[in-house]
VEXLOTI-62941 format. One line per field, with one value per residue (C-alpha): residue number from 1; chain; x, y, z. Coordinates in steps of 0.05 Angstrom, whole numbers, always signed. Example, Ala and Ser with C-alpha at 12.3 -4.5 7.8 and 13.67 -1.06 7.14 Angstrom:
REM residues 2
nr = [1; 2];
kette = [A; A];
east = [+246; +273];
north = [-90; -21];
up = [+156; +143];
***
This chain:
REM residues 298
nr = [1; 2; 3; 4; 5; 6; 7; 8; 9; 10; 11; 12; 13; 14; 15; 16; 17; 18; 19; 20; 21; 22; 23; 24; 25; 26; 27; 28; 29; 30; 31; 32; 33; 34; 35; 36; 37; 38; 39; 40; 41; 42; 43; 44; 45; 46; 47; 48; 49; 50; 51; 52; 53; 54; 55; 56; 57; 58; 59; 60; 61; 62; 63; 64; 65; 66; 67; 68; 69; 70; 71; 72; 73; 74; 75; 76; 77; 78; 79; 80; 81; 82; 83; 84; 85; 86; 87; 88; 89; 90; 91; 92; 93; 94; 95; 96; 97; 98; 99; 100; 101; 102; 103; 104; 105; 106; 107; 108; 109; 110; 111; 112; 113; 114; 115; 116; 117; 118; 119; 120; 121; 122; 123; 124; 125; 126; 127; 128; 129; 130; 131; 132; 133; 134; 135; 136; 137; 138; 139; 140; 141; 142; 143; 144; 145; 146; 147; 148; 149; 150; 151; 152; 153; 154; 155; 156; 157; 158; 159; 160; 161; 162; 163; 164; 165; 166; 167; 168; 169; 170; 171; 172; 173; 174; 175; 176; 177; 178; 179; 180; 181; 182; 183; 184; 185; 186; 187; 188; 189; 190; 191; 192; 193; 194; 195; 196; 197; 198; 199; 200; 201; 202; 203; 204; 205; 206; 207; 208; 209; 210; 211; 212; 213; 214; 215; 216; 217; 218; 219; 220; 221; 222; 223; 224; 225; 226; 227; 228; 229; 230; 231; 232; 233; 234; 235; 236; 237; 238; 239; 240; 241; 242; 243; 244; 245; 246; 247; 248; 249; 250; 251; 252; 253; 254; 255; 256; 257; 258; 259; 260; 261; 262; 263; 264; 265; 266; 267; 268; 269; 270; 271; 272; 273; 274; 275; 276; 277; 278; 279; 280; 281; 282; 283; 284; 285; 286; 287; 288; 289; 290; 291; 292; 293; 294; 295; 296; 297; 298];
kette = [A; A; A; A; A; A; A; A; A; A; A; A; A; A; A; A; A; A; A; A; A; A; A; A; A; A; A; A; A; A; A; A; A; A; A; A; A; A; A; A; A; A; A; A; A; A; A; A; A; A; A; A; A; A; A; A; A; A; A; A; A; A; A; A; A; A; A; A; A; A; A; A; A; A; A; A; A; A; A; A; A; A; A; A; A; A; A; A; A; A; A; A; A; A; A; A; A; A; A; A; A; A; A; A; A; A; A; A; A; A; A; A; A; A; A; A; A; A; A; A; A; A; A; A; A; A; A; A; A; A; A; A; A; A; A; A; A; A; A; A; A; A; A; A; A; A; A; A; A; A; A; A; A; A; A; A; A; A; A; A; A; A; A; A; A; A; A; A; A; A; A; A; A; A; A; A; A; A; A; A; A; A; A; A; A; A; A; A; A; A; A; A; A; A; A; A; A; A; A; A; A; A; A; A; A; A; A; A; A; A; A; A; A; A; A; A; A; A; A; A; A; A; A; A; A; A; A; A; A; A; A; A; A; A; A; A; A; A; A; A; A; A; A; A; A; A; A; A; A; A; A; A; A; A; A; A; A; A; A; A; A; A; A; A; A; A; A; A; A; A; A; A; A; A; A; A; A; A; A; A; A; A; A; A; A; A; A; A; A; A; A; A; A; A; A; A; A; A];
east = [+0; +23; +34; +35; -23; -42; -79; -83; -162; -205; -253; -242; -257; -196; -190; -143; -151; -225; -264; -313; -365; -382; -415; -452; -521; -488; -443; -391; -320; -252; -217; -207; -127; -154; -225; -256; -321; -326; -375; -370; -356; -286; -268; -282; -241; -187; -177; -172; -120; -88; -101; -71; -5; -4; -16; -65; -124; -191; -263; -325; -377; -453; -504; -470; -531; -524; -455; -415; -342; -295; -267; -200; -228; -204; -138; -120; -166; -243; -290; -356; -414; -458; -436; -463; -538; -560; -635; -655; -735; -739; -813; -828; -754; -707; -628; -603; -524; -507; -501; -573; -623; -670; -719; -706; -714; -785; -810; -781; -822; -882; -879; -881; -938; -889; -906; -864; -814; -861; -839; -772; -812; -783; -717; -650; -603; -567; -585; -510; -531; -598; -564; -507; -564; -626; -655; -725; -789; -863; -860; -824; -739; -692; -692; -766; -753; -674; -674; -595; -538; -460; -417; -341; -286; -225; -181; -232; -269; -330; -389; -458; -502; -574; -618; -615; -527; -537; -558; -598; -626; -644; -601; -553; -532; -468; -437; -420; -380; -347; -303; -330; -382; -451; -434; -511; -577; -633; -702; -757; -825; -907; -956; -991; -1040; -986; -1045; -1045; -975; -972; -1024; -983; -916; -941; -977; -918; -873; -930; -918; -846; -852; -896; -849; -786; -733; -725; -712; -643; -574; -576; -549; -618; -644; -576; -600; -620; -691; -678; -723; -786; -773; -770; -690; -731; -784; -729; -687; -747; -772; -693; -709; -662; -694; -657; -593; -527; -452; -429; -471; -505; -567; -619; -680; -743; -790; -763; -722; -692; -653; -586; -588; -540; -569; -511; -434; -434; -366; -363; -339; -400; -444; -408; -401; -480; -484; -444; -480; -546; -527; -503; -565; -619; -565; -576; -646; -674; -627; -619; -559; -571; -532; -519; -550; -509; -438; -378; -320; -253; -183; -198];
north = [+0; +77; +97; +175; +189; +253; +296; +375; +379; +432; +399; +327; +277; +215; +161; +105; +39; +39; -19; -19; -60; +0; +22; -30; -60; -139; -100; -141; -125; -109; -48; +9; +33; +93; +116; +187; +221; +276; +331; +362; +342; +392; +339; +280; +300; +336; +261; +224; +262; +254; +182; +175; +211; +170; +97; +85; +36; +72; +46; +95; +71; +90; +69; +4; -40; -85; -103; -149; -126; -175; -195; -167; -109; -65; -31; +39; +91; +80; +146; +132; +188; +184; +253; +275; +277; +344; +346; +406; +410; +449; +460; +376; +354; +338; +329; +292; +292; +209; +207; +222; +166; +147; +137; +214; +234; +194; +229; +297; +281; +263; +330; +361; +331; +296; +229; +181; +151; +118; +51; +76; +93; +29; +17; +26; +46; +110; +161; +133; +61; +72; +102; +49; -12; +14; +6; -16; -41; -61; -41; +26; +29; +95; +97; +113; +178; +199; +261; +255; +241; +273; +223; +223; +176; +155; +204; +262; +272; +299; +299; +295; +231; +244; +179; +157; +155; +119; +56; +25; -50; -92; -70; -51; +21; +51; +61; -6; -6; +55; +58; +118; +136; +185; +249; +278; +257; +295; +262; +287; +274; +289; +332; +288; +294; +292; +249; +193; +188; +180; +121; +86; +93; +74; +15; -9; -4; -43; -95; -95; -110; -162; -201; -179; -197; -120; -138; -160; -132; -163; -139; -142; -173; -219; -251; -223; -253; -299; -301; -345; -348; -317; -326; -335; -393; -430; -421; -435; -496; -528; -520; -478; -431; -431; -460; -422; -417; -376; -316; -322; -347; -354; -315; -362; -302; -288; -331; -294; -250; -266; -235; -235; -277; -248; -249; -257; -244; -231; -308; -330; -291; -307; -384; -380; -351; -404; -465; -430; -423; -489; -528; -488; -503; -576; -578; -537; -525; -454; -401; -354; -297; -248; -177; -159; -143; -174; -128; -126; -166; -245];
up = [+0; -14; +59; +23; -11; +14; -29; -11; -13; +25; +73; +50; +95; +76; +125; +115; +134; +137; +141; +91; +137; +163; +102; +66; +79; +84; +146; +112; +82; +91; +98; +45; +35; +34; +37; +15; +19; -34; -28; -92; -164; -162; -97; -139; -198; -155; -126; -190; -208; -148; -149; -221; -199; -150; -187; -142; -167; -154; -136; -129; -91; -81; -18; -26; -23; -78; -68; -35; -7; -6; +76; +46; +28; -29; -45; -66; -64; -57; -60; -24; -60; -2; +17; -56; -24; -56; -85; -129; -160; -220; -248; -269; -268; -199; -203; -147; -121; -140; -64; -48; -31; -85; -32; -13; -90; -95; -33; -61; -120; -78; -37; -103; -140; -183; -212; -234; -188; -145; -151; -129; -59; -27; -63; -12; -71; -86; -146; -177; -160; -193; -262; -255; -257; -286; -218; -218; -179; -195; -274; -261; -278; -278; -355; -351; -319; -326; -369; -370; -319; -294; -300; -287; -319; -279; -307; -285; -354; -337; -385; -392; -422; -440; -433; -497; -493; -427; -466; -412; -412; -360; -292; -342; -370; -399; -345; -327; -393; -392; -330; -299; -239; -244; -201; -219; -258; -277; -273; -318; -282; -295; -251; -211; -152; -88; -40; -102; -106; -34; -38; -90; -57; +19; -29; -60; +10; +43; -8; +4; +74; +70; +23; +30; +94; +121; +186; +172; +132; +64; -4; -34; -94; -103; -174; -232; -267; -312; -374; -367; -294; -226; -183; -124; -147; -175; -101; -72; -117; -97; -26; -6; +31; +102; +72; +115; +110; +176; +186; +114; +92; +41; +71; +87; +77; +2; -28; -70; -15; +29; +103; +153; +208; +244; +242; +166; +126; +54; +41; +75; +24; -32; -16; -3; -79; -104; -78; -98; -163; -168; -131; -188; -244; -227; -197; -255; -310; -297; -287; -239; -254; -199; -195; -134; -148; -114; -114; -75; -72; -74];
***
C-alpha cells in the first residue's frame, strides 16, 4: 500500500484503513487503503488526479446495497458518494447529487406533486446506483424517468449523457462499460396529484414489507430474473430456503434474498451464492446470474 497518498483537498474527509463494513447493507468487508467522501464534483475530480499521480487503483462507490465487499477489502483509493446527497426540483424535473437516496428523491417528487418515481418509494439504492443498474421495482426502472446524468471517468473527464447515450437494458446502462461513476442525474417527471402518489408509494412499501426480509442486513435482490422465470421460485422450488454458510443465509420469507443472520463475512455470502447457483443449475437447468456485485481483492 502507498503509505503517502495525501492529497491537498479543502474539507475532504480521507481516512485510511477503513473498514468498509461499516458502510454496506451486508455490514460485511474489509478495509479500504484509503477511503474518501467527496462533497462536490471539483473533490471528486481533484482526487482522480491525485489518485492517477499517485498509481493508485480507484473504486467509487454509491449506498452500497447491492454489493458485496470482499473480507479483504479493497486496495488503493475507494471514494464513497454518499456525501453527494444534494436534491434540487426544478418545475417537473429533480437532479439529485449520485449520493442522495432514491428513496429521498421519490419522496421529493411526492412533496411536489411529481409522478413518476413511485416505484422507487421502497428501493434502498443510491441516485449513482440507480443510473449504474437501471434500478427498478413493480413495472417502473430509472430509464423511464432519467432526463440525463454527470458522470465522471477515472481520469476526471467529466461529461454529460442524456438517456438515450446511457444505453440502458435490464439492470444494465453505460456506465457499467465505460469505466466511470454518475456524479448527478436529472429526472424528468409528470404533474400528478401529491395524496395519489402517496397512496401508491405507501402501497408499494407495504408490499415490500410483507415479502421482502427488512428486518435483517442483506445486499438485496442478489439474482437477476432470468427469462421465463423468477430467481426466487427457482431457489425456492430447490429447497433452499434456510440453507447457511457462517452468518449467511438464504432468507425463508423471500427466497430470492441473502441476510446476515448475524456475524456474516463476505466469504459466507459469496459461498451461499455459489451453492445456490449451483443447486438451481442442477435442480432446474438454470444459471442464476448475480444482480449484486462482488468487488474487492480475492
Amino acid at each position: 500500500m502507498n503509505n503517502n497518498f495525501n492529497p491537498k483537498i479543502n474539507n475532504l474527509i480521507l481516512k485510511q484503513n477503513e473498514l468498509l463494513s461499516h458502510y454496506t447493507f451486508t455490514k460485511t468487508g474489509g478495509p479500504a487503503d484509503y477511503l474518501a467522501l467527496p462533497t462536490t464534483a471539483e473533490q471528486v475530480g481533484a482526487l482522480l488526479s491525485a489518485a492517477h499521480a499517485d498509481g493508485l487503483p480507484i473504486t467509487i462507490l454509491g449506498n452500497s446495497s447491492n454489493l458485496i465487499v470482499s473480507d479483504k477489502g479493497i486496495r488503493g483509493l475507494t471514494i464513497i458518494l454518499t456525501q453527494m446527497d444534494q436534491i434540487q426540483v426544478h418545475g417537473t424535473q429533480i437532479t439529485a447529487g449520485a449520493g442522495a437516496a432514491l428513496i429521498d428523491v421519490a419522496i421529493a417528487a411526492q412533496t411536489h406533486g411529481l409522478s413518476g418515481l413511485e416505484y422507487a418509494a421502497g428501493i434502498p439504492g443510491s441516485v449513482g446506483g440507480a443510473v449504474y443498474m437501471n434500478a427498478g421495482a413493480y413495472g417502473g426502472q430509472t430509464a423511464d424517468v432519467i432526463k440525463d446524468a454527470q458522470v465522471v471517468s477515472l481520469d476526471g473527464t467529466m461529461r454529460t449523457y442524456d438517456n438515450a447515450q446511457l444505453d440502458f437494458g435490464y439492470r444494465h446502462s453505460l456506465i457499467q462499460s465505460d469505466s466511470g461513476a454518475v456524479l448527478s442525474a436529472t429526472f424528468a417527471l409528470t404533474p400528478g396529484n401529491a395524496n395519489q402518489i402517496l397512496a401508491q408509494m405507501d402501497h408499494f412499501n407495504a408490499q415490500r414489507a410483507s415479502k421482502q426480509p427488512l428486518e435483517l442486513p442483506s445486499c438485496g435482490s442478489v439474482f437477476k430474473r432470468p427469462v421465463g422465470h423468477f430467481a426466487g421460485k427457482l431457489i425456492h422450488d430447490a429447497g433452499l430456503q434456510g440453507y447457511r454458510v457462517g452468518g449467511a443465509e438464504v432468507s425463508t420469507k423471500h427466497a430470492g434474498f441473502i441476510v446476515n443472520v448475524g456475524g456474516a463475512t463476505a466469504d459466507d455470502y459469496i459461498n451461499v451464492i455459489h451453492h445456490v447457483q449451483a443447486t438451481v443449475l442442477k435442480h432446474s437447468g438454470v444459471h442464476l446470474e448475480t444482480e449484486v456485485r462482488i468487488i474487492g481483492e480475492q
